[in-house]
Backbone as a printed PyTorch tensor [residue, N CA C, xyz], in Angstrom:
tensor([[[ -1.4050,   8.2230,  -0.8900],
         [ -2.1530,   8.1840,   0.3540],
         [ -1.1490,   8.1770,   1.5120]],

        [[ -1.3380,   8.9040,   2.8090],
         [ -0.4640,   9.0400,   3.7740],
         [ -0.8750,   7.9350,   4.7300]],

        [[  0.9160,   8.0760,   5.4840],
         [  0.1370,   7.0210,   6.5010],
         [ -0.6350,   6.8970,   7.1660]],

        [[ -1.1490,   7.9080,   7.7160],
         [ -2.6580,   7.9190,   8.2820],
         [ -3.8990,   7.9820,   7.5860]],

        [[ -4.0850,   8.4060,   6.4710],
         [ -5.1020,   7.8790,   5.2950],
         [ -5.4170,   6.6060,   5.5160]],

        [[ -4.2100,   5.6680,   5.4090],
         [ -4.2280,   3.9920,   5.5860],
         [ -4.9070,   4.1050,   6.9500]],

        [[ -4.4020,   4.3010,   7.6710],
         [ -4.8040,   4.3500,   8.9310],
         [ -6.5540,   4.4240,   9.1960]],

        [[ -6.4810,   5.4340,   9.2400],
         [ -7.9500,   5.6930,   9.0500],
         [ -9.3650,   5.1700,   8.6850]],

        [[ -8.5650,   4.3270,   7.0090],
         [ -9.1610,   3.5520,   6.1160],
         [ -9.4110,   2.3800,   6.7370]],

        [[ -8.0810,   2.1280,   7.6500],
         [ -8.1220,   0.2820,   8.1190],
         [ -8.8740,   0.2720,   9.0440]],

        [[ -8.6920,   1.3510,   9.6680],
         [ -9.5480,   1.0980,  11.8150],
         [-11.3380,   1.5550,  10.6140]],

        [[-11.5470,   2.0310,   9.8730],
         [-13.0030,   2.6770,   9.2450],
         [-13.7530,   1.0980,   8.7410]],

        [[-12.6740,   0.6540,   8.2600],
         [-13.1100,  -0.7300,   7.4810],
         [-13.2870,  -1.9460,   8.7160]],

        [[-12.2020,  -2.1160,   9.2580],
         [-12.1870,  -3.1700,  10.7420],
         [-13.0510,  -2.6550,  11.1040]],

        [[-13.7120,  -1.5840,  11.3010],
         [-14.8420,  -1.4450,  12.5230],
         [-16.1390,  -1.5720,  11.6780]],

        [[-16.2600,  -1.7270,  10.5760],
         [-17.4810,  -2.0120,   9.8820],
         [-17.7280,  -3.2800,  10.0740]],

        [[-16.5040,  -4.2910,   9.5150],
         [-16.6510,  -5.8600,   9.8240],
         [-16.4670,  -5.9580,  11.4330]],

        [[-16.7600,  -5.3150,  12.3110],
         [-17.1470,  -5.8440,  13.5890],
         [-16.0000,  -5.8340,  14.1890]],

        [[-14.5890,  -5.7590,  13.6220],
         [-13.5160,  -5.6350,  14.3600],
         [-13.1270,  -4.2870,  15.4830]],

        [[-11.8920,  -4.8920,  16.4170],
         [-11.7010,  -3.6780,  16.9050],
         [ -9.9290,  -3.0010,  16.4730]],

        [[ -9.8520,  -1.8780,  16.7090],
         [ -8.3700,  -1.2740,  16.7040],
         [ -7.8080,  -0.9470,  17.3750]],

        [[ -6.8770,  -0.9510,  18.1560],
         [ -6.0250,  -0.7130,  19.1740],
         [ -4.5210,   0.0560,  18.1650]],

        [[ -4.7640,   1.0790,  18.8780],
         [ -3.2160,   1.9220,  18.2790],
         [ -2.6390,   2.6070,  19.2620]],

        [[ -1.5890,   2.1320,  19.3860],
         [ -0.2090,   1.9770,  20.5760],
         [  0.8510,   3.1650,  20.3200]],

        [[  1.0360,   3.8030,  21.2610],
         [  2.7320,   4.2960,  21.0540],
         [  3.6870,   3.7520,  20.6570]],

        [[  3.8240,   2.6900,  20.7910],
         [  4.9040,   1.2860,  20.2600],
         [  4.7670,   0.1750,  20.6040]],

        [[  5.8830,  -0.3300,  20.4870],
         [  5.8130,  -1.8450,  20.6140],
         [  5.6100,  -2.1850,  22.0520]],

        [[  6.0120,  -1.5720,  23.2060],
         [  6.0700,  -1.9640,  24.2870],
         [  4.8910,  -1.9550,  24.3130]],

        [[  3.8720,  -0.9230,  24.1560],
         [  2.2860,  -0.5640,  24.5180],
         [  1.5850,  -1.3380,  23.8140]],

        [[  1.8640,  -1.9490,  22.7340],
         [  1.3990,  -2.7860,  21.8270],
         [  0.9550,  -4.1920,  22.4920]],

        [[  2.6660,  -4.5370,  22.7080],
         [  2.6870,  -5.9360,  23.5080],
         [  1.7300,  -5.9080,  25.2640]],

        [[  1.9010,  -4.7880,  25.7750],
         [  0.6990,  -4.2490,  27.1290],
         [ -0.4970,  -4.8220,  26.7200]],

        [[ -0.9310,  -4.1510,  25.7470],
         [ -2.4260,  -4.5320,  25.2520],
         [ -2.5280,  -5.6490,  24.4890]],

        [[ -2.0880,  -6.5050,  24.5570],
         [ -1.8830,  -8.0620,  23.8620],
         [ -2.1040,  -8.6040,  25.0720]],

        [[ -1.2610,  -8.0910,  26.1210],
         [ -1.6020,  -8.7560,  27.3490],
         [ -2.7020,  -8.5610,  28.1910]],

        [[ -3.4800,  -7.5660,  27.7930],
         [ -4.5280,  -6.9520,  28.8090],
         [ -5.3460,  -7.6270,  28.1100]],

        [[ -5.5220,  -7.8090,  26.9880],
         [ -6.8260,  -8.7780,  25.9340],
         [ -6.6550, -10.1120,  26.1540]],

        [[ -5.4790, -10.2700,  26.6400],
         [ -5.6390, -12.1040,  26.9270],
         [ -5.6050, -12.2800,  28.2960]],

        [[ -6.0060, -11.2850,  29.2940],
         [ -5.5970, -11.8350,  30.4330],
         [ -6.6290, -12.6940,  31.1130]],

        [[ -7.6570, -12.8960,  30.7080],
         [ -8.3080, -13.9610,  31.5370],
         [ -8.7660, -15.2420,  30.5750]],

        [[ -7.5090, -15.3070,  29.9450],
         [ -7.7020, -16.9010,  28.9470],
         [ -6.1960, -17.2740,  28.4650]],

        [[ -6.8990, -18.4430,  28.0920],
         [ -4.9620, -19.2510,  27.7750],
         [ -5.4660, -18.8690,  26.4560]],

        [[ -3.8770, -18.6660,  25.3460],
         [ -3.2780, -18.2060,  24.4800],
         [ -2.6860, -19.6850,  23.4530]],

        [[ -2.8940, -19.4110,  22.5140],
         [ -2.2060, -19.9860,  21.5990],
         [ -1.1980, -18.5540,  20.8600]],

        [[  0.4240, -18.9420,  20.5540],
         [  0.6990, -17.5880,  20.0450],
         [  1.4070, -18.5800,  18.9660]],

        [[  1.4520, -17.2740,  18.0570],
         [  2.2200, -17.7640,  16.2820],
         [  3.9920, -17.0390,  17.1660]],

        [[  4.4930, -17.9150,  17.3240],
         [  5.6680, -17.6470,  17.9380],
         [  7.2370, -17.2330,  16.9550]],

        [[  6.4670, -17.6630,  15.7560],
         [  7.1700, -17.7280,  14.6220],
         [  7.2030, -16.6040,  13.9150]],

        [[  6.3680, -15.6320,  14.4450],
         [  6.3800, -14.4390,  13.8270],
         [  7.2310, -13.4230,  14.6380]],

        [[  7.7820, -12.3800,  14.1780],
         [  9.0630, -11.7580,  14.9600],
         [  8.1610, -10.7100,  15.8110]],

        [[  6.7160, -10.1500,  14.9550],
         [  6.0320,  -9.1160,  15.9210],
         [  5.1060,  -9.9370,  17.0760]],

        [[  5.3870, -10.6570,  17.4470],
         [  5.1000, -11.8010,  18.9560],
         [  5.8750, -12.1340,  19.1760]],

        [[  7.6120, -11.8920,  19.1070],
         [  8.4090, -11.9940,  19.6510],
         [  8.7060, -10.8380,  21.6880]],

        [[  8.9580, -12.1010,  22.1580],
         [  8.8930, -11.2150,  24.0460],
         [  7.1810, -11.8120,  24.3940]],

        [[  6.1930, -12.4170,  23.6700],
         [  4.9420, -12.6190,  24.4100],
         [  5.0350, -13.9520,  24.9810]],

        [[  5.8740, -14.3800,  24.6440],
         [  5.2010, -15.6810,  25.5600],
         [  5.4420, -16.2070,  26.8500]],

        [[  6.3590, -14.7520,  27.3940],
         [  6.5980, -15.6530,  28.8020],
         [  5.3470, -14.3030,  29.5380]],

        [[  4.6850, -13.6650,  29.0540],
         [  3.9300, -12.9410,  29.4160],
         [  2.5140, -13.4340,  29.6050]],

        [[  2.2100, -14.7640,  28.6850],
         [  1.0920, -15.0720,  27.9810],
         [  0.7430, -16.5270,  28.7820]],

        [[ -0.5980, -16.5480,  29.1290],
         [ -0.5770, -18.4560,  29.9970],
         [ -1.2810, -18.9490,  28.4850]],

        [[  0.1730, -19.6040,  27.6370],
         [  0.1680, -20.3470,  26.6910],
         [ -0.5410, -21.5240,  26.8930]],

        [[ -0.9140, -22.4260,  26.1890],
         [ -1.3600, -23.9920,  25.7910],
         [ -1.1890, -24.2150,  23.9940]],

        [[ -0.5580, -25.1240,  23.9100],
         [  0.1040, -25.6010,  22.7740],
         [ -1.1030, -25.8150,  21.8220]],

        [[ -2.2900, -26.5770,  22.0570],
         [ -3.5150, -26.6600,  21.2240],
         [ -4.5300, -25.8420,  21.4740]],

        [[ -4.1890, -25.4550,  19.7780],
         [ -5.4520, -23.8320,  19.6080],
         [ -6.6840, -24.1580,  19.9540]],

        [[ -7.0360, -25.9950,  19.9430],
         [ -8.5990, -25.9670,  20.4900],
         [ -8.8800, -26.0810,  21.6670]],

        [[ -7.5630, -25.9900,  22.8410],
         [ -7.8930, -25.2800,  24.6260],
         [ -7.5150, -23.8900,  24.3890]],

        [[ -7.2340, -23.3930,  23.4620],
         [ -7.2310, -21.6650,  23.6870],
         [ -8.5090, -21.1190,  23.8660]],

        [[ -8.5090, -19.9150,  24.3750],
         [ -9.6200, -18.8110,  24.4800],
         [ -9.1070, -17.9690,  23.5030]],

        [[ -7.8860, -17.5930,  23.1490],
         [ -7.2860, -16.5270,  22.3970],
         [ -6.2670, -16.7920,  21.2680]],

        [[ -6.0200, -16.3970,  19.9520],
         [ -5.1880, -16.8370,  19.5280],
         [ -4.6110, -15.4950,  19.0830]],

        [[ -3.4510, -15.2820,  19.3650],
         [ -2.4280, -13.9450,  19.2070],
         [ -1.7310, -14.5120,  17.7930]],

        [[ -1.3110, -13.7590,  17.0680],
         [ -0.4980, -13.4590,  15.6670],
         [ -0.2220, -12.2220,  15.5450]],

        [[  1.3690, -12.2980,  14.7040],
         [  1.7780, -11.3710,  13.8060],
         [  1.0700, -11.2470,  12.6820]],

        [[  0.6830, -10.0920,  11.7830],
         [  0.6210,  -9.6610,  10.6380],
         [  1.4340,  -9.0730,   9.4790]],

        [[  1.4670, -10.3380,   8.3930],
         [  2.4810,  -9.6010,   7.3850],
         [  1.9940,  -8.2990,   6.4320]],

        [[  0.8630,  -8.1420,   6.5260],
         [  0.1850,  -7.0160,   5.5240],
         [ -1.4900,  -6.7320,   6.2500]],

        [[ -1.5650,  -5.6240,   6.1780],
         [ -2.9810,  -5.0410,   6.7160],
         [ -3.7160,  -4.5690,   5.4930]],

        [[ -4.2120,  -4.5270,   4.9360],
         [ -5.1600,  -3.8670,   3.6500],
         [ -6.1890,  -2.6130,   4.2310]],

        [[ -6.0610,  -1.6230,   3.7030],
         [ -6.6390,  -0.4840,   4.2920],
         [ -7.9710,  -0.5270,   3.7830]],

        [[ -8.4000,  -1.2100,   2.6110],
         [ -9.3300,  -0.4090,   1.6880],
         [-10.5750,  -1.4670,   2.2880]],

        [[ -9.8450,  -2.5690,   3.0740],
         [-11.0480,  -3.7830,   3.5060],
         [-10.7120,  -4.2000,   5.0970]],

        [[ -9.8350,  -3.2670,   6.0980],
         [ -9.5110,  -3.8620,   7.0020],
         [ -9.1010,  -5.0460,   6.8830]],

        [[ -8.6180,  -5.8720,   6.2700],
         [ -7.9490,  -7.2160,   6.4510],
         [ -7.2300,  -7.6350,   6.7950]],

        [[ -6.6410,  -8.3780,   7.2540],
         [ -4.9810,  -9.3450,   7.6510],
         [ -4.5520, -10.0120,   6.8150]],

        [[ -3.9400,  -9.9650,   6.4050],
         [ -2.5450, -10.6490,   5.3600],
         [ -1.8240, -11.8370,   5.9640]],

        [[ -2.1130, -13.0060,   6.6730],
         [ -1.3120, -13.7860,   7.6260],
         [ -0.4290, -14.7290,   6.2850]],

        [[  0.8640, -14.6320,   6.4370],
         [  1.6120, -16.0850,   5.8900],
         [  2.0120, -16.7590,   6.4790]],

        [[  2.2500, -18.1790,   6.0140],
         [  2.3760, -19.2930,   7.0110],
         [  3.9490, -20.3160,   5.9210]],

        [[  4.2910, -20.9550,   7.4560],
         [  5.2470, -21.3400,   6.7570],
         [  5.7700, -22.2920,   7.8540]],

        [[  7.1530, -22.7010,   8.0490],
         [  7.7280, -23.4340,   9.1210],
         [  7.6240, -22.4800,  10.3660]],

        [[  7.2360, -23.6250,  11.1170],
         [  6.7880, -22.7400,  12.2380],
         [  5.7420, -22.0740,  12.9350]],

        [[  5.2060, -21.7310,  11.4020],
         [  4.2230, -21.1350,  12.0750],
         [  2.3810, -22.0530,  11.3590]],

        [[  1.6180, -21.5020,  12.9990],
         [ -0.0660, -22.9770,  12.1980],
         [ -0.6120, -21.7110,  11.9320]],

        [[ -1.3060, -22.2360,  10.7750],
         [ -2.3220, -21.6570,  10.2560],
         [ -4.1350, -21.7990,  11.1090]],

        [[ -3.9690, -22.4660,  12.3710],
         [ -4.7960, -22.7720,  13.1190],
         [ -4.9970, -21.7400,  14.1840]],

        [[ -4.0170, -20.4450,  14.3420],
         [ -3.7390, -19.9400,  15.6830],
         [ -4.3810, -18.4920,  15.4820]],

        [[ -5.3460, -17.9930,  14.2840],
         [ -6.1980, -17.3500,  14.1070],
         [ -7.5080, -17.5870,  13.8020]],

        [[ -7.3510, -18.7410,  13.5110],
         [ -8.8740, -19.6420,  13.2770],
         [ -9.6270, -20.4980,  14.0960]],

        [[ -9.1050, -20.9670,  15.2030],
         [ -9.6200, -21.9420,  15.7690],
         [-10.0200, -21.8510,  17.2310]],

        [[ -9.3130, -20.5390,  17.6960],
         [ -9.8250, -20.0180,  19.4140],
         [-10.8000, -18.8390,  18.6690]],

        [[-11.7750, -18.3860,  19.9190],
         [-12.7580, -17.6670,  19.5350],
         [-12.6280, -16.2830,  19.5430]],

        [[-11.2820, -16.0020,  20.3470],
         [-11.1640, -14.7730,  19.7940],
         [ -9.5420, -14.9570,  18.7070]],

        [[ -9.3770, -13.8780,  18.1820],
         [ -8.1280, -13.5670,  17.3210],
         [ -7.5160, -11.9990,  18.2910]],

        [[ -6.6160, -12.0120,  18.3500],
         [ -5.6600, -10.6060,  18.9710],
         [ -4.7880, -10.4350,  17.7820]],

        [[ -4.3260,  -9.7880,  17.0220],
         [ -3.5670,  -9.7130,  15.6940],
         [ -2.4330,  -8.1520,  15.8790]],

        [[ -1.3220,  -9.0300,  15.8940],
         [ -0.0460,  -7.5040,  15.9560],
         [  0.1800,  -6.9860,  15.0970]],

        [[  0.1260,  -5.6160,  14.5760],
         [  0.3120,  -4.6670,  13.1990],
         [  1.1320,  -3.4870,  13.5280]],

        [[  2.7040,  -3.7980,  12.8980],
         [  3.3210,  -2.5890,  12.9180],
         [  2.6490,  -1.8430,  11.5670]],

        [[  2.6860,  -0.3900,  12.0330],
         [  1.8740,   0.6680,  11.1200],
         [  2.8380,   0.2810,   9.7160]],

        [[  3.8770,   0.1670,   9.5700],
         [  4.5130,   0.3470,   8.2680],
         [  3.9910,  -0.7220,   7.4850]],

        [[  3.1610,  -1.7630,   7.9130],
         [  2.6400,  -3.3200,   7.3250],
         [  1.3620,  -2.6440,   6.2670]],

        [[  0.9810,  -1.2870,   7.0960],
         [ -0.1570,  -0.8480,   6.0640],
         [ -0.2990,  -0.8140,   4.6460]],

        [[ -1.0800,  -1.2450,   3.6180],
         [ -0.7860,  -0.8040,   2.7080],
         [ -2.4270,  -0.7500,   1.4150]],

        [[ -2.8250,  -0.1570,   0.7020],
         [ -3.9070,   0.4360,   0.3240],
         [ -4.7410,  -0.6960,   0.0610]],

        [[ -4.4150,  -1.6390,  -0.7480],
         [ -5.1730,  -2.3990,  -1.5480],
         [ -4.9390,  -3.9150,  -1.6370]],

        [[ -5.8590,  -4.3950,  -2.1020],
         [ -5.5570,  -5.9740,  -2.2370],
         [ -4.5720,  -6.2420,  -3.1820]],

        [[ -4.4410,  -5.6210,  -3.9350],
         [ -3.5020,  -5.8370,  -5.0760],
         [ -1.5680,  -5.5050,  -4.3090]],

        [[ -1.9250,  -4.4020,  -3.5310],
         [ -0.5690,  -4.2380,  -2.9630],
         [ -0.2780,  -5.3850,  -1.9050]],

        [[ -1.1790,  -5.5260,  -1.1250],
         [ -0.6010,  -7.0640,  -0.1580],
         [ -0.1460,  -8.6640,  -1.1720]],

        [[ -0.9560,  -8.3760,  -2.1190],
         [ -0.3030,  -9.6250,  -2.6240],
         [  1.0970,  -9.4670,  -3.2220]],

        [[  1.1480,  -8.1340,  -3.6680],
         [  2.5230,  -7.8870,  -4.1020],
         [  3.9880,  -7.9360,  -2.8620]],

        [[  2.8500,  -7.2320,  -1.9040],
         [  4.1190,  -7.3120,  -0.4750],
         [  4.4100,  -9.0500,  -0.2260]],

        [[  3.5820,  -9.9190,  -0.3460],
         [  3.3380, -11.4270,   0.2830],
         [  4.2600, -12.0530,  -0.8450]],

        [[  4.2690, -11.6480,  -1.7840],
         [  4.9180, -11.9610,  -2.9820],
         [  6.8160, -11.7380,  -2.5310]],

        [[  7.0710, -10.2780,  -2.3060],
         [  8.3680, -10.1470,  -1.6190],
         [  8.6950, -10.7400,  -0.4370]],

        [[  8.5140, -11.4330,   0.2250],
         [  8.8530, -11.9900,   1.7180],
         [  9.8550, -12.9960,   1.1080]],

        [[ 11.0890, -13.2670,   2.0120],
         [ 12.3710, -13.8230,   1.8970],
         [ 11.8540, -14.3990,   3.1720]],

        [[ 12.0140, -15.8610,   3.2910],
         [ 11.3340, -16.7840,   2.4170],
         [ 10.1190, -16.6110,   2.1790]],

        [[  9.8160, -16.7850,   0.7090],
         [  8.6320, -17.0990,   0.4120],
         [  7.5080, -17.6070,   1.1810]],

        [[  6.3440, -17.6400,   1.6380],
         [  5.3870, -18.4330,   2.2260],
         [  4.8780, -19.7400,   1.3580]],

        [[  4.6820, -20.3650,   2.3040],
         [  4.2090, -21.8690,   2.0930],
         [  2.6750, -21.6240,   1.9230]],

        [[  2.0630, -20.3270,   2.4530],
         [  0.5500, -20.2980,   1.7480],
         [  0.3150, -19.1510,   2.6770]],

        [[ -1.2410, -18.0590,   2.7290],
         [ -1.6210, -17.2900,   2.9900],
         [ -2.8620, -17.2900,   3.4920]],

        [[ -3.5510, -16.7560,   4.4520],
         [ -5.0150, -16.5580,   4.4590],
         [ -5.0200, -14.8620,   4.7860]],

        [[ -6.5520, -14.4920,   4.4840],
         [ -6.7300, -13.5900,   3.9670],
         [ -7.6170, -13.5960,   5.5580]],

        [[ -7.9670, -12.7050,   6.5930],
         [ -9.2220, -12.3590,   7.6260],
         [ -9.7180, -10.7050,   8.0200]],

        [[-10.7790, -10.9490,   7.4530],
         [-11.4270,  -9.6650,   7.1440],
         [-12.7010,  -9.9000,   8.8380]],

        [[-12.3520,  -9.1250,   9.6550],
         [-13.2780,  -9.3090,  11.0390],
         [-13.0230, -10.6680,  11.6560]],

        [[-14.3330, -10.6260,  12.5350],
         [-15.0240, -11.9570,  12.9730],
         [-15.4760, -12.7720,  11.7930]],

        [[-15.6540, -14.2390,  12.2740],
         [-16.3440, -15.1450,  10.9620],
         [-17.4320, -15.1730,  11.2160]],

        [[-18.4380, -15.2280,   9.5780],
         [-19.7370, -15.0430,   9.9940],
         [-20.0350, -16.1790,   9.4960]],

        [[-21.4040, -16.4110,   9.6130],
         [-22.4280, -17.7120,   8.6550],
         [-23.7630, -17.1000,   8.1220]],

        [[-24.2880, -17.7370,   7.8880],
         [-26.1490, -17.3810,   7.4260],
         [-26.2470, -18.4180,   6.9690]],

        [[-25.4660, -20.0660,   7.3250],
         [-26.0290, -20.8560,   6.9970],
         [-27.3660, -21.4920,   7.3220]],

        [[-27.6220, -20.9950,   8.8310],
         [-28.9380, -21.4450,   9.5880],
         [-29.7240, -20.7520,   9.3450]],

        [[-31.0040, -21.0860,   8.4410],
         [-32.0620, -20.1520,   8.2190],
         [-32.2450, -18.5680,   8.0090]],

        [[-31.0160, -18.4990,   7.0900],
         [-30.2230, -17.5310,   6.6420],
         [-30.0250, -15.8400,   7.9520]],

        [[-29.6120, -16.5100,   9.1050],
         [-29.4690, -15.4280,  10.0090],
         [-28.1820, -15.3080,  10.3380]],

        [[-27.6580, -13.9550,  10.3260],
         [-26.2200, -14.0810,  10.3130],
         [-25.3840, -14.4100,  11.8280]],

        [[-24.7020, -15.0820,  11.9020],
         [-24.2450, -15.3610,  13.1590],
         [-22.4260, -15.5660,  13.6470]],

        [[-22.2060, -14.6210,  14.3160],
         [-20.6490, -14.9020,  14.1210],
         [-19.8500, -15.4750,  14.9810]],

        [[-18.8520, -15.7370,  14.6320],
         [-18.4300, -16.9440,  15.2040],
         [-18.1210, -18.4370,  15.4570]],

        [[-18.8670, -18.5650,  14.5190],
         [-19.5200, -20.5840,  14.1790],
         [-18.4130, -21.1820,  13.3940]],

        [[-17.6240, -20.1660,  11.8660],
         [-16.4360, -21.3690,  11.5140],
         [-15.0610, -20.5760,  12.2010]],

        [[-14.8040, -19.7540,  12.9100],
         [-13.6710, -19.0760,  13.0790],
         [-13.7450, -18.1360,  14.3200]],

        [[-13.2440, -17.2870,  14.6880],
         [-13.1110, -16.4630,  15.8910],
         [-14.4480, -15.3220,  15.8440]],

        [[-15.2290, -15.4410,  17.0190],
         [-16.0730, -14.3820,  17.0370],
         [-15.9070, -12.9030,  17.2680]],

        [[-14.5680, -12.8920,  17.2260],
         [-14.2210, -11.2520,  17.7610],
         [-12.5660, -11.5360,  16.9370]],

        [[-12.2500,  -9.9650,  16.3290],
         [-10.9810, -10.3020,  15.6340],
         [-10.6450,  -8.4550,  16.3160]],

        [[ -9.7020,  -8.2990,  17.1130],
         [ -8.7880,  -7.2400,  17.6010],
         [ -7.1830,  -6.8920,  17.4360]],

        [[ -6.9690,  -5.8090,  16.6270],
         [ -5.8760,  -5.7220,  15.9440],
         [ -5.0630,  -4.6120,  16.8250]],

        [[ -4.2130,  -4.8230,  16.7090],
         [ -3.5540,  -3.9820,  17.7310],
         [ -2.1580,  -3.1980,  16.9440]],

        [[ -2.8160,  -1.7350,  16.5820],
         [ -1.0100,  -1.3220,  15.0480],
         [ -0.4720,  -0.5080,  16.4760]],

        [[  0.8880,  -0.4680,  16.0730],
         [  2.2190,   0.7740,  16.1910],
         [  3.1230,   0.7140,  15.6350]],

        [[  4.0990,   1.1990,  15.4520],
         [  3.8420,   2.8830,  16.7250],
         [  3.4310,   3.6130,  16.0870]],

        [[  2.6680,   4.5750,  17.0680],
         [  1.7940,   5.8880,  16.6280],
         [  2.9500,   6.7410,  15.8660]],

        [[  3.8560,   6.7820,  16.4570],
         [  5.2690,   7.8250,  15.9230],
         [  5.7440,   7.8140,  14.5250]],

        [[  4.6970,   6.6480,  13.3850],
         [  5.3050,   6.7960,  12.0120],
         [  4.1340,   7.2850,  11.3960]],

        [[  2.7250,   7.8850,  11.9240],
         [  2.1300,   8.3030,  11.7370],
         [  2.3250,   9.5490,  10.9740]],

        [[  2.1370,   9.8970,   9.9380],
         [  2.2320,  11.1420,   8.8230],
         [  0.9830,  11.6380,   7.5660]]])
């Protein structure tokens, strides 16, 4: 499968689960639109990740994800076949800073793509250092716990926006 196959597959799948896609010329345009999605809310950022590296003097940060409006992250693996995020966690970085503000903004260099669930665990598996643990976020969070109507937003972020580049490894 080419890189735009993945491509295709991920923004086809994210936009089924309610997500959105943002695909950048690069990193600079990337990090633009990180900033244009958070600009009228404070930020929690995973600072620990190298693809949110340069956002935070851009970003009106607050240290606790439960005064954020937004929570920005890197992505270690994208899954094409389910739109998903691959987040690992470790020193440094909370496992709170995609879960706990109502929206999610999520950074994806295109090369993070990869087909299947079976291949992200294998990529999550190679990371030097190892992760201390993983979550898996497929969209917005939903429920149907209330009188079985679906409603999103209630345990996790009501809107999940992913933002890949660069367009230029596109093939």
């Amino acid at each position: 499968m080419t890189r735009i196959d993945l491509l295709a597959r991920f923004c086809a799948a994210l936009a089924a689960s309610d997500g959105v896609a943002y695909i950048c010329a690069d990193r600079a345009e990337a990090h633009d639109s990180v900033v244009a999605l958070c600009a009228d809310g404070t930020v929690t950022l995973d600072e620990g990740h190298p693809d949110t590296a340069g956002l935070s003097d851009r970003l009106r940060l607050v240290d606790d994800p439960w005064d954020a409006d937004v929570g920005v992250t890197g992505v270690d693996v994208a899954v094409a076949e389910t739109g998903t995020l691959a987040l690992s966690w470790g020193p440094g970085r909370r496992r709170s800073t995609p879960l706990v503000p109502p929206v999610h903004v999520a950074v994806v260099p295109l090369s993070r793509l990869v087909a299947t669930y079976a291949d992200a665990i294998d990529a999550l598996a190679a990371l030097d250092p190892p992760p201390t643990g993983a979550q898996f976020v497929t969209g917005p969070s939903r429920s149907g716990d209330i009188e079985m109507n679906l409603v999103k937003g209630v345990h996790g972020p009501g809107q999940v926006h992913v933002v890949l580049y660069p367009a230029g490894e596109i093939r």
